[in-house]
N, C-alpha and C positions, 0 to 999 in steps of 0.2 A: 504493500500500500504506500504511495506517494506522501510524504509528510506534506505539511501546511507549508506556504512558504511562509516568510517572515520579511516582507520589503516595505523600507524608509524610505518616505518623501521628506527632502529636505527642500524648503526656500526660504532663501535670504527676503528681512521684510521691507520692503520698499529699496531697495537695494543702492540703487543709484544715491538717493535721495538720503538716504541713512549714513555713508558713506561722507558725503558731503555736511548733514549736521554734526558729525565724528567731528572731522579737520575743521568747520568754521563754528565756532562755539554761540556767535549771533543769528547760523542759523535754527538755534534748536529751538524746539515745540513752538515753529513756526507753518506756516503755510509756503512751500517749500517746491517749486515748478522746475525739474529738470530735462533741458530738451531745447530745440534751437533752430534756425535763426528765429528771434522774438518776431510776432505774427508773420512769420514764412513755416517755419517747420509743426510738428507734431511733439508732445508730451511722450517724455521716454520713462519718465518717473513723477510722480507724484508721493509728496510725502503724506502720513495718516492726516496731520491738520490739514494738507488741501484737499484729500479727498473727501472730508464731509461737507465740500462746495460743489460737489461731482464733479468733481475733476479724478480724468483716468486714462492711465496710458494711452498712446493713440489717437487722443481726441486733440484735434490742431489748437494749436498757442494761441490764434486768437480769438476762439472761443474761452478758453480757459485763462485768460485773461478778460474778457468783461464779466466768467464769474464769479473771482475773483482779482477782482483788480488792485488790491492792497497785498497781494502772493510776493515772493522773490521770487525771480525766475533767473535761471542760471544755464549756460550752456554745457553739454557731455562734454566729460574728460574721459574718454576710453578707454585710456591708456591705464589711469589711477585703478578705475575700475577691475579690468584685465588682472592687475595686479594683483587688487585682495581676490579677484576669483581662482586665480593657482593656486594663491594658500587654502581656498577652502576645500577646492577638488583634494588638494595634497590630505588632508585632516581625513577628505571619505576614503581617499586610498589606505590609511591606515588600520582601517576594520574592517576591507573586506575589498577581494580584485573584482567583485561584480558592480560596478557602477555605470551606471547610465547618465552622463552629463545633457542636460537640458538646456542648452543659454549658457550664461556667464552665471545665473543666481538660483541656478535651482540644479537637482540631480533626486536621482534615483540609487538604492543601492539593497541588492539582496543580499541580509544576511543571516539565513538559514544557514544552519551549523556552525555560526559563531559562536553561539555561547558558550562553551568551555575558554573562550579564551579571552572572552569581552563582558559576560552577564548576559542576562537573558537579555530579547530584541526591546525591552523595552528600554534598560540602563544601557542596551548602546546609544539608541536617540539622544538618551540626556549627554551622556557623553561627548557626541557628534557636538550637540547644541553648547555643550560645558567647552569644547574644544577650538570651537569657531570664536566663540565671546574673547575665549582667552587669548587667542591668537590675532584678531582683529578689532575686537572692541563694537561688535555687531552683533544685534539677533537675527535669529532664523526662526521659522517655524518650523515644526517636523510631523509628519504623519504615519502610523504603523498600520497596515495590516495586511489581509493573506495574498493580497493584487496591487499593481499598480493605482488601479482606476478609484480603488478603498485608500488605498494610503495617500493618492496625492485627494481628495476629497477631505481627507481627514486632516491635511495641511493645512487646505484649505479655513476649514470652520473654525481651527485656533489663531488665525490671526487676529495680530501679532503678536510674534514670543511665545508661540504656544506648542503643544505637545499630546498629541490626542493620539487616540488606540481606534479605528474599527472594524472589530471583527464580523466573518460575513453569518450573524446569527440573525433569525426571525427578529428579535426586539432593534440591533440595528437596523437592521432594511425596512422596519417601518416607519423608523424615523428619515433614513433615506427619500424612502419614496416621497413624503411629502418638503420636499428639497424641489426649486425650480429645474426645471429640466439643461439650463444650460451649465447645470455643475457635471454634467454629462461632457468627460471628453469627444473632443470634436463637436459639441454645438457649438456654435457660433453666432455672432448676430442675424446672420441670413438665414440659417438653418434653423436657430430659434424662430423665428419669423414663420416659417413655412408649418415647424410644426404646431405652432398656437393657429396658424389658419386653421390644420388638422383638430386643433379642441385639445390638442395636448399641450399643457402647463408644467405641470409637474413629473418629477422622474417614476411615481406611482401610472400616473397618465400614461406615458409611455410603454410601461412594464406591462399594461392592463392591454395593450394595444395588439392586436393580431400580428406576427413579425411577417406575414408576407403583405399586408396593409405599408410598413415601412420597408421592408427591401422594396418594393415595386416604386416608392418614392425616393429612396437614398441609397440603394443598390448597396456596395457593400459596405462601405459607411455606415447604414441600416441598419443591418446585421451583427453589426459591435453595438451601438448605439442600445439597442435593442438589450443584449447581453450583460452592456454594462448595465442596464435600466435592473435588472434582476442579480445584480451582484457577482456577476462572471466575467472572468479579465484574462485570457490566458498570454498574455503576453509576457515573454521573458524580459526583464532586466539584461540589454545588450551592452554590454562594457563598449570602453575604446571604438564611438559610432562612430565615420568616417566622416568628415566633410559631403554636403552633396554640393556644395557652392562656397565661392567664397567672391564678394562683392563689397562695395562700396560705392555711395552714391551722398548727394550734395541737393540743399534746397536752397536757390537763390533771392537773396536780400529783395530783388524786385525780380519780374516776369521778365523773361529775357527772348529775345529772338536772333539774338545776333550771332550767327553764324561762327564767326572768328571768337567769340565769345564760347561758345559750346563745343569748338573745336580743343580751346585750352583746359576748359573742365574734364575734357574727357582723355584729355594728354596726362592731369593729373591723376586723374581717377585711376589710370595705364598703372601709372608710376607706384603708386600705395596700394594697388594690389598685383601687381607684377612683384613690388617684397616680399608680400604677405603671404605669396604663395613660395616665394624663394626660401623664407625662412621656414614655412612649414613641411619642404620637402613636396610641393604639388606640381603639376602643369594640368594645362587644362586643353580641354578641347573645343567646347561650346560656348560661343559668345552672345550674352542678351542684353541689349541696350533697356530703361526701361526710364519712358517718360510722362511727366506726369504737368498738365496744362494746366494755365488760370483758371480754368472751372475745375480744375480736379478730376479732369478726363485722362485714367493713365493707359496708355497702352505699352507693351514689348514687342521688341524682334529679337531674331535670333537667328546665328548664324553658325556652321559647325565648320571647322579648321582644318586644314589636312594633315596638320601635325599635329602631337599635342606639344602645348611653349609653355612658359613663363615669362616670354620677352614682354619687353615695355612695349615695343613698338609694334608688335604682333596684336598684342589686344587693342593697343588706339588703332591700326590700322581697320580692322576689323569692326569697333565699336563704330570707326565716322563711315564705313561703309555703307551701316545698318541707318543711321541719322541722314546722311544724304538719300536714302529711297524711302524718307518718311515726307511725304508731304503735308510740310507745314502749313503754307495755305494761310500764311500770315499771325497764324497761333503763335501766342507765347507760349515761353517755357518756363515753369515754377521747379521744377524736379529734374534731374536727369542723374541718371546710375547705370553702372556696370556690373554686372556679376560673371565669375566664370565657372562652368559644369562640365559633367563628363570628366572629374577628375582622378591621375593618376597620380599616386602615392611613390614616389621615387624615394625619400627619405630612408638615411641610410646606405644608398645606393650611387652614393656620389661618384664616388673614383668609376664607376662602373658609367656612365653616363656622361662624364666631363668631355671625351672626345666626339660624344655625339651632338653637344652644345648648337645650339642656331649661333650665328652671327647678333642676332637682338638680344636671347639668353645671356653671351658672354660680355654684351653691353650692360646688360640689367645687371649681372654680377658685377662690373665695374663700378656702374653707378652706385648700386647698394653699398659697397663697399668705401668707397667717399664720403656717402652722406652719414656713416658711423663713425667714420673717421673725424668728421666734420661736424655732426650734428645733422640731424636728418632734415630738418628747416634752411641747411644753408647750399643745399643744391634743389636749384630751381629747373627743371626743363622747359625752356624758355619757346622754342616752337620744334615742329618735326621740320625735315627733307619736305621739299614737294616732291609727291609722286603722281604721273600723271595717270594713274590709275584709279585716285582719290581724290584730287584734287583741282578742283577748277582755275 
């Protein structure tokens, strides 16, 4: 017979935003907006005091500035952040190698059959949570019990700083069920929408629901949905998940159209993630532009490579590709981003690879290699070659 499993949800609580009243001590138990440019971008963190103005990740700055208009608003530090989240992945790694990283602020971790070495699964949580505080000077929340889809639910309802148990019994699932339906991974705003057209509200709602009524609307989406609705989660805690993307993208200070303008955004854009994939040992194969207009019309393209690179100039050549067969048609642009997929994991594998290097590659490695030298702010790539392939 299959033991129980025993997996912790851990999330850091407002992450960004806690972080930030850490280091600035006039930011504390204030109303607290992380995210940026101020009315261009979108809320990346919202600390507890602003969120009882509804303010909530996702929601654009300059809504959540008229409601709260007396908030501090602050822009992302990435980098700071990245920082405390090594140490915390570091802390899960040391109770157990089944972890599942979520983000920068949350993870999963199955530890069935720790206990002879850590205390039962519930004094690891505290532990987890005793070992974060002490190593960062941050709460988490933690959730226990025998699935993923119970333990992060259960993370969920102690926030913040909290530490809850739910086992999959008859008295919890009835408290379950009368839980809104979008504590149900994978609802979403849209999906919640669809299923309250349905008459389903709640995760009872759901559970009570014929499941070929929901696969025949959410296929197999549905089919989980459904299952978690009833307290079945069978998905394993996968350690060390791969990258399926690695992007970065930019919201402009005002609407842009300018050409020569979106040309150097995305020479930048080349450049910080042409490192990011150098240092993490990637190339990529697929290139997706993705833009997003004054009315907040976003669309992508995409284009696939013949090689897979990590050069600089491979992915800007490839990104203005995708932008020149977009007809603008005199739209501004608020958004534009680069992401790159179809990624291959070379890490580790360097000496074995270095003679196969591109011409752009072995530029990217120079460049990179400068701006460490140098400081990464003080090399600028100032324009490409014209190629008359790209370029008018």
């Amino acid at each position: 017979m299959e033991r129980t499993r025993k997996i912790i949800h851990v999330d850091m609580d407002a992450f960004f935003a806690q972080i930030e009243q850490r280091d600035n001590p006039e930011y504390k138990n204030k109303p607290l907006i992380v995210g940026g440019p101020l009315n261009r971008g979108v809320v990346s963190t919202a600390s507890y005091e602003a969120r009882k103005y509804g303010i909530h990740s996702g929601m654009p700055l300059s809504r959540a500035k008229r409601l709260c208009p007396r908030g501090l608003y602050i822009p992302v530090d990435m980098e700071k952040y990245l920082r405390e989240s090594a140490k915390i992945r570091d802390i899960f790694y040391k109770f157990t190698p089944l972890v599942e990283i979520i983000g920068c602020d949350e993870g999963f971790l199955d530890v069935t059959g720790c206990e002879r070495l850590f205390g039962s699964s519930l004094e690891i949580a505290r532990k987890i949570k005793g070992s974060i505080y002490e190593n960062t000077n941050l709460t988490s929340s933690a959730g226990l019990g025998p699935n993923k889809f119970l333990a992060k639910l259960a993370s969920n309802m102690g926030k913040p700083n909290g530490l809850t148990v739910l086992e999959n019994t008859d008295r919890v699932l009835a408290k379950v069920r009368k839980l809104p339906v979008s504590y149900i991974w994978g609802v979403g705003h849209v999906t919640d929408k669809e299923l309250k057209s349905m008459g389903i509200e709640t995760i009872g709602d759901l559970a009570d629901t014929p499941v070929e009524l929901i696969e025949a609307r959410f296929g197999e989406l549905g089919t989980i949905m459904h299952q978690m609705s009833r307290g079945i989660d069978n998905r394993k805690v996968v350690p060390n998940r791969e990258a399926k993307s690695i992007g970065r993208e930019i919201t402009y200070r005002r609407d842009i159209d300018d050409i020569s303008i979106l040309n150097s955004t995305l020479l930048l854009l080349s450049q910080k993630i042409a490192r990011n994939m150098r240092h993490k040992g990637y190339r990529g194969k697929v290139i997706t532009l993705k833009l997003r207009f004054a009315d907040f019309t976003t669309i992508s393209r995409r284009t696939t490579l013949k090689e897979y690179t990590f050069g600089i100039f491979d992915l800007h050549r490839a990104a203005l590709k995708l932008l020149k067969a977009v007809d603008l048609n005199r739209r501004k642009i608020r958004l534009i981003g680069i992401s790159v997929s179809k990624l291959n994991n070379t890490f580790g594998f360097a000496d074995f690879i270095e003679d196969s290097r591109s011409r752009d590659e072995s530029l990217t490695e120079a460049i990179d290699t400068i701006s460490r030298r140098f400081g990464e702010n003080k090399l600028t790539l100032a324009r490409i070659i014209k190629h008359d392939d790209i370029m008018d």
